[in-house]
MOPAC internal coordinates of N, CA, C and O (Angstrom, degrees):
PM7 1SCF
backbone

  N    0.0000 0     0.00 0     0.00 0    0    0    0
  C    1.4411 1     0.00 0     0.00 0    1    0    0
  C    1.5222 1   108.95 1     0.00 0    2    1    0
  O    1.2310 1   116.54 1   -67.73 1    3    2    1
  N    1.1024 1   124.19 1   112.27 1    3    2    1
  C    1.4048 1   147.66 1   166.98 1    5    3    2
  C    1.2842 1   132.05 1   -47.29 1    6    5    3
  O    1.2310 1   107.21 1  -107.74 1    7    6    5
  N    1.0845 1   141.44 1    72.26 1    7    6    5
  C    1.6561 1   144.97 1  -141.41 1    9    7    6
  C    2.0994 1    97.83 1  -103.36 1   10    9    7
  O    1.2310 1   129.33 1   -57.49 1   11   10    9
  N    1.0018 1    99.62 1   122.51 1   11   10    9
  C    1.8299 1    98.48 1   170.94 1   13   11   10
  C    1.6929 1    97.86 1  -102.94 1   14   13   11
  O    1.2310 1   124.43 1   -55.12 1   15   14   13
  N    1.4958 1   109.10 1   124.88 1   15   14   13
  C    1.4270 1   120.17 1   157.73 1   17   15   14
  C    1.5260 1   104.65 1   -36.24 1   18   17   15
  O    1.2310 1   117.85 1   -28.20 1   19   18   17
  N    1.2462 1   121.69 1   151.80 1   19   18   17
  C    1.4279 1   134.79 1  -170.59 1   21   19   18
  C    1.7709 1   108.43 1   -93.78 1   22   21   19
  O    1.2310 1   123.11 1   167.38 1   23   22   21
  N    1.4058 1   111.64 1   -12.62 1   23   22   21
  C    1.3836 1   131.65 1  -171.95 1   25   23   22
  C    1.4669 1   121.24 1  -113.32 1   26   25   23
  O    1.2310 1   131.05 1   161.94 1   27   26   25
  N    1.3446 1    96.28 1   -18.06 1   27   26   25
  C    1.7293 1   103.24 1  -161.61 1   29   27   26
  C    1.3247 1    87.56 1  -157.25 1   30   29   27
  O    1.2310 1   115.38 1   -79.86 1   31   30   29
  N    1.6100 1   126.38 1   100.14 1   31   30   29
  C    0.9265 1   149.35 1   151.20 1   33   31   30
  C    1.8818 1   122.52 1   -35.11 1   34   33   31
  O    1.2310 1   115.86 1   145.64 1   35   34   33
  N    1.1373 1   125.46 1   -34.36 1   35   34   33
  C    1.2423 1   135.27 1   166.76 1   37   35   34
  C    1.2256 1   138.97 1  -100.61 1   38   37   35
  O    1.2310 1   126.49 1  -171.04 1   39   38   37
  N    1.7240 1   105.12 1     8.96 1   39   38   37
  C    1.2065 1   122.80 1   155.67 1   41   39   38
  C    1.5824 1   130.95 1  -100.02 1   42   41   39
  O    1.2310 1   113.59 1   -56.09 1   43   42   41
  N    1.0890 1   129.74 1   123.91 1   43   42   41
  C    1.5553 1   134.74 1  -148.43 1   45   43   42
  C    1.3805 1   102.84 1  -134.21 1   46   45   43
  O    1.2310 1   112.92 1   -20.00 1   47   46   45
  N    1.1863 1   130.97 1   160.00 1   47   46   45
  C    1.3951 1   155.18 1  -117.71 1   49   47   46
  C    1.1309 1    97.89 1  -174.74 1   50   49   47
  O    1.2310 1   108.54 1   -66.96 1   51   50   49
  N    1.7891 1   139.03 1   113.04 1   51   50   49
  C    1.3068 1   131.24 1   160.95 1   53   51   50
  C    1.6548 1    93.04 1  -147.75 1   54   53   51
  O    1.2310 1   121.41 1   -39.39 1   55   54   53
  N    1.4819 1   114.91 1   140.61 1   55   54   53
  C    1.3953 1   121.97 1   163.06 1   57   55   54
  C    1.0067 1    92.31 1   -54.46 1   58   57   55
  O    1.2310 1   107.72 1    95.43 1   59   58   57
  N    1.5790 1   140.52 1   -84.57 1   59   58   57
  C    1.1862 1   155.06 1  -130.13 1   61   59   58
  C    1.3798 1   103.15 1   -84.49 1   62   61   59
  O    1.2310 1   113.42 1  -142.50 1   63   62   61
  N    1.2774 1   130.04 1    37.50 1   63   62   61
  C    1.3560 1   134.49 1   159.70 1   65   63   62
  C    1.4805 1   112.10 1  -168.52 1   66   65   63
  O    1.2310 1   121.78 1   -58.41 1   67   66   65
  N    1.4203 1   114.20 1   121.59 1   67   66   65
  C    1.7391 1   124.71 1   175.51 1   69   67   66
  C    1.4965 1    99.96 1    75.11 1   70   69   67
  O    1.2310 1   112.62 1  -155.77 1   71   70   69
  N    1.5464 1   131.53 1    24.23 1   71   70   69
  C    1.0982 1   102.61 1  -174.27 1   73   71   70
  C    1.7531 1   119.25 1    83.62 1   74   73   71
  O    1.2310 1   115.26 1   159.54 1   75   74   73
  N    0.9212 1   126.60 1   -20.46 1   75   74   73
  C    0.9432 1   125.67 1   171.64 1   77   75   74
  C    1.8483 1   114.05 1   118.05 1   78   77   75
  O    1.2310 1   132.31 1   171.68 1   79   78   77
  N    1.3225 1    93.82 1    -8.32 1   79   78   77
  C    1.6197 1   110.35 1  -164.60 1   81   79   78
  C    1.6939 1    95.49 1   -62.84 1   82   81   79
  O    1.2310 1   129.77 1    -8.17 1   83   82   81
  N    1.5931 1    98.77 1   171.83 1   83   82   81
  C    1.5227 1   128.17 1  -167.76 1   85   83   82
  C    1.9128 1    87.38 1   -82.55 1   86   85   83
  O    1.2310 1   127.65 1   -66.27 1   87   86   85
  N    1.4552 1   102.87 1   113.73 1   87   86   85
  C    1.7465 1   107.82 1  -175.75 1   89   87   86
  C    1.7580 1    88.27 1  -135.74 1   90   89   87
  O    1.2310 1   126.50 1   -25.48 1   91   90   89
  N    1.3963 1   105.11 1   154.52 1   91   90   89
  C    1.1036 1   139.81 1   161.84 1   93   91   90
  C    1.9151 1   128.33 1   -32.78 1   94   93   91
  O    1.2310 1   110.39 1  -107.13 1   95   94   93
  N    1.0744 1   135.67 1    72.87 1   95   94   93
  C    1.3533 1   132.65 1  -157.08 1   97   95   94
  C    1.0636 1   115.90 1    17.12 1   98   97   95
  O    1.2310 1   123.17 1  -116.44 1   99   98   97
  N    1.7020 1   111.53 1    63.56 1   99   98   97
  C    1.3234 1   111.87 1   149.83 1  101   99   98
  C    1.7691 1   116.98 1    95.04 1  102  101   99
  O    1.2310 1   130.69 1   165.01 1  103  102  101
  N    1.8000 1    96.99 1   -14.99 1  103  102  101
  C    1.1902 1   105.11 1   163.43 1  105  103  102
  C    1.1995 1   124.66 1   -61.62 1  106  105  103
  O    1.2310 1   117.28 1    14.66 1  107  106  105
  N    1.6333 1   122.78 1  -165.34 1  107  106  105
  C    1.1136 1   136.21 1   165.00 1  109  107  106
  C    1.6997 1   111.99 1  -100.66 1  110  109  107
  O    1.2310 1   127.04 1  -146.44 1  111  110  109
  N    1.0885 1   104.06 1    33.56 1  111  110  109
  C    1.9687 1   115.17 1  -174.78 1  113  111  110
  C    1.3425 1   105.82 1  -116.94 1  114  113  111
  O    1.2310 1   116.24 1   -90.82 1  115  114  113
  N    1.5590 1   124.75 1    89.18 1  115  114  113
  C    1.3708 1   128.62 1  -178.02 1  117  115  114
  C    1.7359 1    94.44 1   -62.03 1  118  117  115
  O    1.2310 1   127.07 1   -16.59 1  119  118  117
  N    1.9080 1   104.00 1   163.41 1  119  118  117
  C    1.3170 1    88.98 1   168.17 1  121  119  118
  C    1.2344 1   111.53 1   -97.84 1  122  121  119
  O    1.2310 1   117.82 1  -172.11 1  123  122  121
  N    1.2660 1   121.76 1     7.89 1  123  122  121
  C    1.5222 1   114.39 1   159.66 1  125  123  122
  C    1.1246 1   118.48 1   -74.02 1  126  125  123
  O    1.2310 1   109.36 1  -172.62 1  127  126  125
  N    1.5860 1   137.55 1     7.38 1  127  126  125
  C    1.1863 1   134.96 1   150.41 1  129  127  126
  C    1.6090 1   112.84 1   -65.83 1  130  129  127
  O    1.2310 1   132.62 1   121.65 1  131  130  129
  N    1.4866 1    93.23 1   -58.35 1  131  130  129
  C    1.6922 1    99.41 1  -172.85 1  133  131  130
  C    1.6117 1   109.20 1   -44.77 1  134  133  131
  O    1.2310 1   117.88 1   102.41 1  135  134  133
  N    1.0722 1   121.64 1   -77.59 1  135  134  133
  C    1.3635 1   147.34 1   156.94 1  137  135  134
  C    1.6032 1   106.48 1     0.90 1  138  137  135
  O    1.2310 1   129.00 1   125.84 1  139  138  137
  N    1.6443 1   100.27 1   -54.16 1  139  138  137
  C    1.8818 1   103.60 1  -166.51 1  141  139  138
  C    1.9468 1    88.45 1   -78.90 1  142  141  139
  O    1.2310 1   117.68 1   138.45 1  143  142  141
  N    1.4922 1   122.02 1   -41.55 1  143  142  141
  C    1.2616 1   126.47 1  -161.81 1  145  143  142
  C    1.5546 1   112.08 1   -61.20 1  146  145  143
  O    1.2310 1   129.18 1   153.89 1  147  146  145
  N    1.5542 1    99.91 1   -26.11 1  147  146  145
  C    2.2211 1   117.12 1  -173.01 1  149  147  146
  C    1.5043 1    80.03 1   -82.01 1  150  149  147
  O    1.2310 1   110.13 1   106.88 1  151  150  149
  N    1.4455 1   136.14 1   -73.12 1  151  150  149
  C    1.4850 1   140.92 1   173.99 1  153  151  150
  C    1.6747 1   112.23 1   -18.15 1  154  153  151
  O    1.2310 1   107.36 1   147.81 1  155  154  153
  N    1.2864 1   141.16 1   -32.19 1  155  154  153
  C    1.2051 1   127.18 1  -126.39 1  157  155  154
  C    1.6785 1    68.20 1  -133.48 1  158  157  155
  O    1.2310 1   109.74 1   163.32 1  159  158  157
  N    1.5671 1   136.85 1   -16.68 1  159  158  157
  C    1.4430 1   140.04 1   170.30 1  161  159  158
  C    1.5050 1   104.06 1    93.21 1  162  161  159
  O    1.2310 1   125.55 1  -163.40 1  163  162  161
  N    1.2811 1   106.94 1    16.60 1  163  162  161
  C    2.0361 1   109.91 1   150.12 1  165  163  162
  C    1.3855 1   117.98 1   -54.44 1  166  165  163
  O    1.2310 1   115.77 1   -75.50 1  167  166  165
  N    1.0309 1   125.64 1   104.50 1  167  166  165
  C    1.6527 1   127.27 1   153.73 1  169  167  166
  C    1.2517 1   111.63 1   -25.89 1  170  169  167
  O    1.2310 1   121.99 1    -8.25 1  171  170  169
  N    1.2809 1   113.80 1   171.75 1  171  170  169
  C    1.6459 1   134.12 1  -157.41 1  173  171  170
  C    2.1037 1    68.58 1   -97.97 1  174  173  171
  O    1.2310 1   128.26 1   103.66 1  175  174  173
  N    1.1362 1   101.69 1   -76.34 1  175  174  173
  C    1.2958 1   106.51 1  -177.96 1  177  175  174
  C    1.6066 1   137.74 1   -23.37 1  178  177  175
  O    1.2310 1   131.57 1   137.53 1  179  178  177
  N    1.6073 1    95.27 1   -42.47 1  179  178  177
  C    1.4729 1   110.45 1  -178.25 1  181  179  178
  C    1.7899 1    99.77 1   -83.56 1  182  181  179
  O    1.2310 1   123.98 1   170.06 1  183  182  181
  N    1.3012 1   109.97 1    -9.94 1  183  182  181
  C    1.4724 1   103.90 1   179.08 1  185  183  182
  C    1.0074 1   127.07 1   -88.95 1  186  185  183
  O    1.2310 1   121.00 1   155.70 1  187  186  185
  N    1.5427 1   115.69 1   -24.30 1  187  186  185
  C    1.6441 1   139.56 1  -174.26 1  189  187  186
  C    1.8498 1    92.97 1   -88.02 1  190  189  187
  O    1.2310 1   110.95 1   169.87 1  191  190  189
  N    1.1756 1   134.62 1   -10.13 1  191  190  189
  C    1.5879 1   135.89 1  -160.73 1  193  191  190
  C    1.7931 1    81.60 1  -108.35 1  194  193  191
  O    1.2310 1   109.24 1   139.87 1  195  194  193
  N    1.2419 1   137.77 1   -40.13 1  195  194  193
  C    1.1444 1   121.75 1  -144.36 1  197  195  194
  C    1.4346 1    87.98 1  -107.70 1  198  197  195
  O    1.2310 1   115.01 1   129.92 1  199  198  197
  N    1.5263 1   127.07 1   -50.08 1  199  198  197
  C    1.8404 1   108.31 1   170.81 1  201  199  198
  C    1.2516 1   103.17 1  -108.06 1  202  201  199
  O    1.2310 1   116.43 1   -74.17 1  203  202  201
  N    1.3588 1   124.38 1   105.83 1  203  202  201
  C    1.5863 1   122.36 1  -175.69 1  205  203  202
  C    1.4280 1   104.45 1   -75.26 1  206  205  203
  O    1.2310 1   113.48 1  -155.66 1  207  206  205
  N    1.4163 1   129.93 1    24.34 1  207  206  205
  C    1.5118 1   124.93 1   174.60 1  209  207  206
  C    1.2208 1   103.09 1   -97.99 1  210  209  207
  O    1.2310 1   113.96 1   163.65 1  211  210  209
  N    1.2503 1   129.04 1   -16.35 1  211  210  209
  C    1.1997 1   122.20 1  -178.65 1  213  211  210
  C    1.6022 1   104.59 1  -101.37 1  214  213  211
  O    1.2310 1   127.66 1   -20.19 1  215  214  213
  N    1.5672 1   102.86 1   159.81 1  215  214  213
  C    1.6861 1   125.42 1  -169.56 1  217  215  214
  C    1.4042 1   106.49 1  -112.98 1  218  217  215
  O    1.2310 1   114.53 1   -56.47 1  219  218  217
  N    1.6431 1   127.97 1   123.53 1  219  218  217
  C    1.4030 1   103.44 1   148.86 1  221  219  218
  C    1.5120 1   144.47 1   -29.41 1  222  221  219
  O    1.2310 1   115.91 1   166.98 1  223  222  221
  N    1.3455 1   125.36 1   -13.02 1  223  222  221
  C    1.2194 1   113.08 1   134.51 1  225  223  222
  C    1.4115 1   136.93 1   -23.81 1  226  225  223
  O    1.2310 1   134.54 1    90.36 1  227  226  225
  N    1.6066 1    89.49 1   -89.64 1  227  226  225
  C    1.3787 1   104.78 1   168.07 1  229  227  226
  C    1.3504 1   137.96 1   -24.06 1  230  229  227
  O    1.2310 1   120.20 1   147.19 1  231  230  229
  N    1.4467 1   117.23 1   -32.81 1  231  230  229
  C    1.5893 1   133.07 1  -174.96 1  233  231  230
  C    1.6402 1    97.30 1   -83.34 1  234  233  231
  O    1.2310 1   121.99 1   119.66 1  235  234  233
  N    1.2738 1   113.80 1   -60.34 1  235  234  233
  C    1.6067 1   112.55 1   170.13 1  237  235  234
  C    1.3523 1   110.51 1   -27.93 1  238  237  235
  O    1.2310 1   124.79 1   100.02 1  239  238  237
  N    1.5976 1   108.42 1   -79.98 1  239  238  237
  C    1.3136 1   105.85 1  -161.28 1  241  239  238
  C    1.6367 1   114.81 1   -56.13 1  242  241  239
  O    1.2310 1   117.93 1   159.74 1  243  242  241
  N    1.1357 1   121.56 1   -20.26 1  243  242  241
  C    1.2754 1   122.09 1   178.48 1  245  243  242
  C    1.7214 1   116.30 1   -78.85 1  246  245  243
  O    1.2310 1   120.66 1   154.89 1  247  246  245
  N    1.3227 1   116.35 1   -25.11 1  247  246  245
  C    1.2708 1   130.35 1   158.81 1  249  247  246
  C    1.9246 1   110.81 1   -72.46 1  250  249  247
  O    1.2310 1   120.30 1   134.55 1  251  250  249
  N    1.1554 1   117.03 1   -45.45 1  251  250  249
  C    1.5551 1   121.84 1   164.16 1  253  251  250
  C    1.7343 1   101.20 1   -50.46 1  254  253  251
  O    1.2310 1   116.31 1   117.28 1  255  254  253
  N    1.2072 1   124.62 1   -62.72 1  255  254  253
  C    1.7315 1   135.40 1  -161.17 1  257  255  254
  C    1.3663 1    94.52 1   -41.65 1  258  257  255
  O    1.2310 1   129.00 1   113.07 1  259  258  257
  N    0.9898 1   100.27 1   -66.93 1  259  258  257
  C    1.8936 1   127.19 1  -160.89 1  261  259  258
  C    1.8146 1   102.10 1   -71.40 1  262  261  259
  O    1.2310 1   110.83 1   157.47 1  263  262  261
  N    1.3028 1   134.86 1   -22.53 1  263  262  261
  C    1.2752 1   130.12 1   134.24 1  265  263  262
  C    1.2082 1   143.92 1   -33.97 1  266  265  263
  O    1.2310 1   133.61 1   129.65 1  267  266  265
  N    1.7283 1    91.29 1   -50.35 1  267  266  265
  C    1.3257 1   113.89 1   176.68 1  269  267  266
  C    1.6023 1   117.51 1   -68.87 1  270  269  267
  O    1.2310 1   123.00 1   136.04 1  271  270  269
  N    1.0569 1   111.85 1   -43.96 1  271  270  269
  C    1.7243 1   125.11 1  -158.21 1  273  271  270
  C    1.5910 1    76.07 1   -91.63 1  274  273  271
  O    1.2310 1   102.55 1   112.26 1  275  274  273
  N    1.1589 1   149.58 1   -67.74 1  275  274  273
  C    1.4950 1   119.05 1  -163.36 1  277  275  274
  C    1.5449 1   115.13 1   -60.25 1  278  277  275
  O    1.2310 1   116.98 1   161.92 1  279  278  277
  N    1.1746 1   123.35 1   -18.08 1  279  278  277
  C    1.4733 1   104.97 1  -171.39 1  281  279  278
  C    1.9540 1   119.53 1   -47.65 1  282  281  279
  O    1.2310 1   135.39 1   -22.74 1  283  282  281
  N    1.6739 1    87.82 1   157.26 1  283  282  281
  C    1.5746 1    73.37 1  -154.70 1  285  283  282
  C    1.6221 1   122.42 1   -70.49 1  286  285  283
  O    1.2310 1   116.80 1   -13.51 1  287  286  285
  N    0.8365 1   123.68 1   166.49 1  287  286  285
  C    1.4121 1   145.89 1  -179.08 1  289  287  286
  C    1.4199 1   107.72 1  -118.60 1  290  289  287
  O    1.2310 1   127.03 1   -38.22 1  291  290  289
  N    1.7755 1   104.08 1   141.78 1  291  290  289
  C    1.3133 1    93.73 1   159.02 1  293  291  290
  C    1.3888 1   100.50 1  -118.22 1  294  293  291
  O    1.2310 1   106.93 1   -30.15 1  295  294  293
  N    1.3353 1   141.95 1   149.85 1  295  294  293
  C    1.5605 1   162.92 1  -165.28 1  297  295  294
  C    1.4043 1   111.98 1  -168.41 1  298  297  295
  O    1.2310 1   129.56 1   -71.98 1  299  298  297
  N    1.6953 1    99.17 1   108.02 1  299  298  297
  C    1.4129 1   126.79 1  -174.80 1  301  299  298
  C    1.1743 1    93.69 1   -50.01 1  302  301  299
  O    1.2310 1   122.75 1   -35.02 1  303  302  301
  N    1.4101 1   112.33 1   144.98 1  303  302  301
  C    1.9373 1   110.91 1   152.54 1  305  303  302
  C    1.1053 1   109.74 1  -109.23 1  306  305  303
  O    1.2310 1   115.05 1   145.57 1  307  306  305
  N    1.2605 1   127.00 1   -34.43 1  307  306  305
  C    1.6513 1   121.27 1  -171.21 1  309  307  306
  C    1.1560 1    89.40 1   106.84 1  310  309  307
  O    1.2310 1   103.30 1   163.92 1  311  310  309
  N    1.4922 1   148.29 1   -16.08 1  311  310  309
  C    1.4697 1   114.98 1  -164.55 1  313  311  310
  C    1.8357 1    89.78 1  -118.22 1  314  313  311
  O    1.2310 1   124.57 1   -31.63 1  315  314  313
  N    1.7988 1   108.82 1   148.37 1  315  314  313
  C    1.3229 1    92.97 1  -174.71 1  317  315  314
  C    1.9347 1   119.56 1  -122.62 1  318  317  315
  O    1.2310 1   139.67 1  -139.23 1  319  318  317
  N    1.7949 1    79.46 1    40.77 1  319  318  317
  C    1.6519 1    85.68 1   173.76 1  321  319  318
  C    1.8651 1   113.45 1  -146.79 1  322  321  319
  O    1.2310 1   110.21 1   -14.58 1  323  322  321
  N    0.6537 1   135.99 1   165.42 1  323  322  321
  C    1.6704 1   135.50 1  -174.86 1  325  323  322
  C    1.1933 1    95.15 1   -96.06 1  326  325  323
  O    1.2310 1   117.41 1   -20.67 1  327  326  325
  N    1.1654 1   122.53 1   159.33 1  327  326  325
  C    1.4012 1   131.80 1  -179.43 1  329  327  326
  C    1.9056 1   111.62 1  -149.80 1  330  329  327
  O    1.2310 1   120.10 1   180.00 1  331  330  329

């Protein structure tokens, strides 16, 4: 079952693919691929040359996703010093 993020239209949600993780319309392209591939100093360009299924779109919204899900949180730990 195929779930579309409510924010980002080209990000999809399926048990039955990646685990269930946040992937690429439905592909098999988590965006923690994209994400690790922009990280590793791949161009938007060199990424669209190496899986031509994917759209600059796609790289956005996966850079938008991963915006989204870090914003901050606060979540007690119980402990009240850094170490």
């Amino acid at each position: 079952m195929k779930i579309r993020h409510y924010m980002f239209d080209r990000i999809t949600l399926d048990p039955e693919k990646c685990f269930g993780k946040p992937c690429i319309r439905g592909m098999r392209i988590p965006v923690a691929s994209i994400l690790s591939y922009l990280s590793s100093g791949m161009t938007a360009d060199e990424i669209l040359q190496e899986w031509p299924e994917l759209e600059l779109e796609d790289i956005y919204q996966a850079l938008g996703y991963a915006a989204w899900a870090m914003e901050e949180r606060v979540v007690p730990s119980g402990e009240t010093s850094v170490k």
